[in-house]
FIKOLZA-1660 file (N, C-alpha, C; in steps of 0.1 Angstrom, whole numbers, plus 5000, padded with zeros to 4 digits):
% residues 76
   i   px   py   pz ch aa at
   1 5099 5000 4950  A  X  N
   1 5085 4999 4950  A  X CA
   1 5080 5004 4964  A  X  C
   2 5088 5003 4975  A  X  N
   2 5084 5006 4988  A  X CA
   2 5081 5022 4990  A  X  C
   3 5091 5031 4981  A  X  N
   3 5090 5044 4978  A  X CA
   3 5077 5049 4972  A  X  C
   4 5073 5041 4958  A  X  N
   4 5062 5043 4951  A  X CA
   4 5047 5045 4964  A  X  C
   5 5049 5031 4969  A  X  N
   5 5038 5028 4976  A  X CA
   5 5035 5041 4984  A  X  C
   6 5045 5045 4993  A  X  N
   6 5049 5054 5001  A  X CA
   6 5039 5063 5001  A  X  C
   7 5048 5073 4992  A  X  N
   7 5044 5081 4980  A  X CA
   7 5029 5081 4974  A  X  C
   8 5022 5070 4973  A  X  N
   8 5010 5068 4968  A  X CA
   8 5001 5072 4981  A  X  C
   9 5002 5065 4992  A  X  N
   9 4995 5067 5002  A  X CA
   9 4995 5083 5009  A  X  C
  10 5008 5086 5015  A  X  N
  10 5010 5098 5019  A  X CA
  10 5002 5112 5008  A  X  C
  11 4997 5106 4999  A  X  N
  11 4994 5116 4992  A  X CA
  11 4978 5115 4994  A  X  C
  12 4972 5104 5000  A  X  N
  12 4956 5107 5000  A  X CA
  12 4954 5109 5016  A  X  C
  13 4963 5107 5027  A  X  N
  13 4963 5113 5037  A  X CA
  13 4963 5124 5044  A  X  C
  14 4957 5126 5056  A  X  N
  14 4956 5140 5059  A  X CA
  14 4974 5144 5071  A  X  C
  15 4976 5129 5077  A  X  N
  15 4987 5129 5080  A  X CA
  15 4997 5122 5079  A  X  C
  16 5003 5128 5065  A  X  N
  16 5014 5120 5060  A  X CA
  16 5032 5115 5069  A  X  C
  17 5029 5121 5074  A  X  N
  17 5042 5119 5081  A  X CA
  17 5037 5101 5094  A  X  C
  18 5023 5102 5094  A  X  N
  18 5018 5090 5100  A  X CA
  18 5019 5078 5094  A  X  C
  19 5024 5079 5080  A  X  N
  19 5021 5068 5069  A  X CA
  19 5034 5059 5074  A  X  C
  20 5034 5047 5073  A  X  N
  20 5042 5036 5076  A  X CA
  20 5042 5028 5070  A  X  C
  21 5052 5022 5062  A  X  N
  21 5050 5009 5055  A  X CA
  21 5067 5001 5055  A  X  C
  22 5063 4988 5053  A  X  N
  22 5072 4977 5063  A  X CA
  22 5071 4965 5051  A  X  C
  23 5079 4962 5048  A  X  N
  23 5083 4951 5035  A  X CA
  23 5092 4940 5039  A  X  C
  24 5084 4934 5039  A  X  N
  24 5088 4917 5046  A  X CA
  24 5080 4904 5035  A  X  C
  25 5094 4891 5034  A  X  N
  25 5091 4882 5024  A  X CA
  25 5084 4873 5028  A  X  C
  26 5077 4867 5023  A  X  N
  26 5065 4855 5027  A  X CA
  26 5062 4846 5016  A  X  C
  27 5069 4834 5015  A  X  N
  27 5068 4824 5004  A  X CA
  27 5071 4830 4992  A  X  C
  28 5081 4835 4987  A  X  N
  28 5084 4842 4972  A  X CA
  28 5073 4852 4967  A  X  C
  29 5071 4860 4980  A  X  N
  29 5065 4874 4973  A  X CA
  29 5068 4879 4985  A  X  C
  30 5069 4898 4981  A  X  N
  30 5070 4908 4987  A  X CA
  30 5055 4911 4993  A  X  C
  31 5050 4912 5005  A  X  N
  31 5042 4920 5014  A  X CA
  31 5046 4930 5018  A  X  C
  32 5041 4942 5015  A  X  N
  32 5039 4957 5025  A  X CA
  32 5027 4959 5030  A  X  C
  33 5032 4958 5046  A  X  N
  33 5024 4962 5053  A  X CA
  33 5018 4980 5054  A  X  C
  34 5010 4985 5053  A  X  N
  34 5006 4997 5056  A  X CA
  34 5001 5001 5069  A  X  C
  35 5007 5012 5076  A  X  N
  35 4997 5017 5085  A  X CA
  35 4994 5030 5086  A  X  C
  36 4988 5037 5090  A  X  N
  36 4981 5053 5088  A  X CA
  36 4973 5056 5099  A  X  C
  37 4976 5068 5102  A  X  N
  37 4968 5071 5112  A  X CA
  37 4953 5066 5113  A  X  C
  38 4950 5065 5126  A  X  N
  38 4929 5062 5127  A  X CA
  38 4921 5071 5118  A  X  C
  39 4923 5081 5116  A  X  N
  39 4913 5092 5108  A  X CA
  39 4917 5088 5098  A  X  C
  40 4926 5082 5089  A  X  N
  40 4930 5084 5072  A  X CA
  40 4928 5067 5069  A  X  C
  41 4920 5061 5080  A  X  N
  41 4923 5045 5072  A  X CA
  41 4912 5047 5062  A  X  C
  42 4897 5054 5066  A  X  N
  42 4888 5054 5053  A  X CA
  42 4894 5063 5041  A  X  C
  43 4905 5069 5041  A  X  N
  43 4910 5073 5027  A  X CA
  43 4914 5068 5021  A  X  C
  44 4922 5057 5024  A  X  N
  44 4934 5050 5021  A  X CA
  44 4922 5040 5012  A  X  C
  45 4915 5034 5023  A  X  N
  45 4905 5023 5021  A  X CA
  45 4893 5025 5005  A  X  C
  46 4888 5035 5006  A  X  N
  46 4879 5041 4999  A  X CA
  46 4866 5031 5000  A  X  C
  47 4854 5036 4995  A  X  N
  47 4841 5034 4995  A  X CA
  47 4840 5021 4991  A  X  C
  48 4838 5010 4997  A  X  N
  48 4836 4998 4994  A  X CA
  48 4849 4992 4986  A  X  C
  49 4857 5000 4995  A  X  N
  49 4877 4995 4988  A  X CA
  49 4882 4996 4976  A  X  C
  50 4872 5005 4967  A  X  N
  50 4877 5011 4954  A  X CA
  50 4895 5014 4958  A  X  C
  51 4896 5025 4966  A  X  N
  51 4912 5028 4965  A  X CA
  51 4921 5021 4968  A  X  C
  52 4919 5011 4979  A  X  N
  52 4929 5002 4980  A  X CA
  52 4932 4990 4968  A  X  C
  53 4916 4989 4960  A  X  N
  53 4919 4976 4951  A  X CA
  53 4929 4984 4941  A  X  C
  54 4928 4996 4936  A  X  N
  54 4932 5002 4928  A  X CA
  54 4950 5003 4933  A  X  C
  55 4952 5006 4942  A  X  N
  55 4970 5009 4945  A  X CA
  55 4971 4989 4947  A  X  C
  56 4968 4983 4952  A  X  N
  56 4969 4969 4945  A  X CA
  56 4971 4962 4931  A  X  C
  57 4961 4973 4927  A  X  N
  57 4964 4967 4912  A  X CA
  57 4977 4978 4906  A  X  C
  58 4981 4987 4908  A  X  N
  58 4992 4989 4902  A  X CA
  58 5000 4984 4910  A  X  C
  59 5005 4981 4921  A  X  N
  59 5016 4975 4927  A  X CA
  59 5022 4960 4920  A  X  C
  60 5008 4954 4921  A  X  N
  60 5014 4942 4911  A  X CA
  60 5016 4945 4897  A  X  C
  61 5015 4955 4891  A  X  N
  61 5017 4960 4874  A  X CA
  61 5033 4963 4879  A  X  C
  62 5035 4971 4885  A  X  N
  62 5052 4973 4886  A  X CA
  62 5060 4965 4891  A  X  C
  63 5054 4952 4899  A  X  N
  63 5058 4939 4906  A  X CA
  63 5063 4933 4893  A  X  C
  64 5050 4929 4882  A  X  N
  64 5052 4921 4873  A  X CA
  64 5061 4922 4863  A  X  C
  65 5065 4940 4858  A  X  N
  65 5075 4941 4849  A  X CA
  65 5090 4942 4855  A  X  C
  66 5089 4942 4868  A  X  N
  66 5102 4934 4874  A  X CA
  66 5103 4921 4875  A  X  C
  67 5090 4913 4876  A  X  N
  67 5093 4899 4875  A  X CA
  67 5093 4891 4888  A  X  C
  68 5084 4900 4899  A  X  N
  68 5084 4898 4910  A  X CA
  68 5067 4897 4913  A  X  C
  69 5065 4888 4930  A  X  N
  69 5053 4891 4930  A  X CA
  69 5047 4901 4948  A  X  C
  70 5038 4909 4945  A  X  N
  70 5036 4912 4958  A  X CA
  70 5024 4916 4963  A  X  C
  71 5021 4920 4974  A  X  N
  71 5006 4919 4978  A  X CA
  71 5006 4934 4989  A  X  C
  72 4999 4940 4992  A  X  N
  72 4995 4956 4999  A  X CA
  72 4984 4948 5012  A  X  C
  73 4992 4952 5023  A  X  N
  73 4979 4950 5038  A  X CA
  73 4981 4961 5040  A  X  C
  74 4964 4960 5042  A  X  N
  74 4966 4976 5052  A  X CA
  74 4962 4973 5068  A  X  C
  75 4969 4980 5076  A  X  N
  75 4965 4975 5094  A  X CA
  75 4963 4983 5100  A  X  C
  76 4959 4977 5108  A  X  N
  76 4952 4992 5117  A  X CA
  76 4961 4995 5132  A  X  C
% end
């Protein structure tokens, strides 16, 4: 899933090699952290957080058919 996510981000970025993400447990669910360069957080983010709600919501769709649960931060 850490790959997916990866993968998802580095592709709406201008500097993918900037992309960072960091998966650590917190009460029986997976958190990935995200970071990205300063210029690409409004990508990532999108217009009143359309894109981030959206790679959230598939993260937990491929969370759930593993049977797992998890959550997407983005940091600055």
């Amino acid at each position: 899933m850490k790959d997916l996510l990866t993968y998802i981000v580095q592709s709406l970025v201008d500097n993918p090699d900037k992309v960072s993400v960091t998966e650590r447990a917190s009460g029986g669910e997976t958190v990935f952290e995200v970071r990205v360069a300063d210029g690409d957080m409004g990508k990532v983010i999108g217009r009143q957080g359309r894109i981030v709600k959206q790679i959230r919501i598939l993260m937990k769709a491929v969370a759930a058919r593993k049977g797992k649960k998890v959550s997407v931060e983005i940091l600055d």
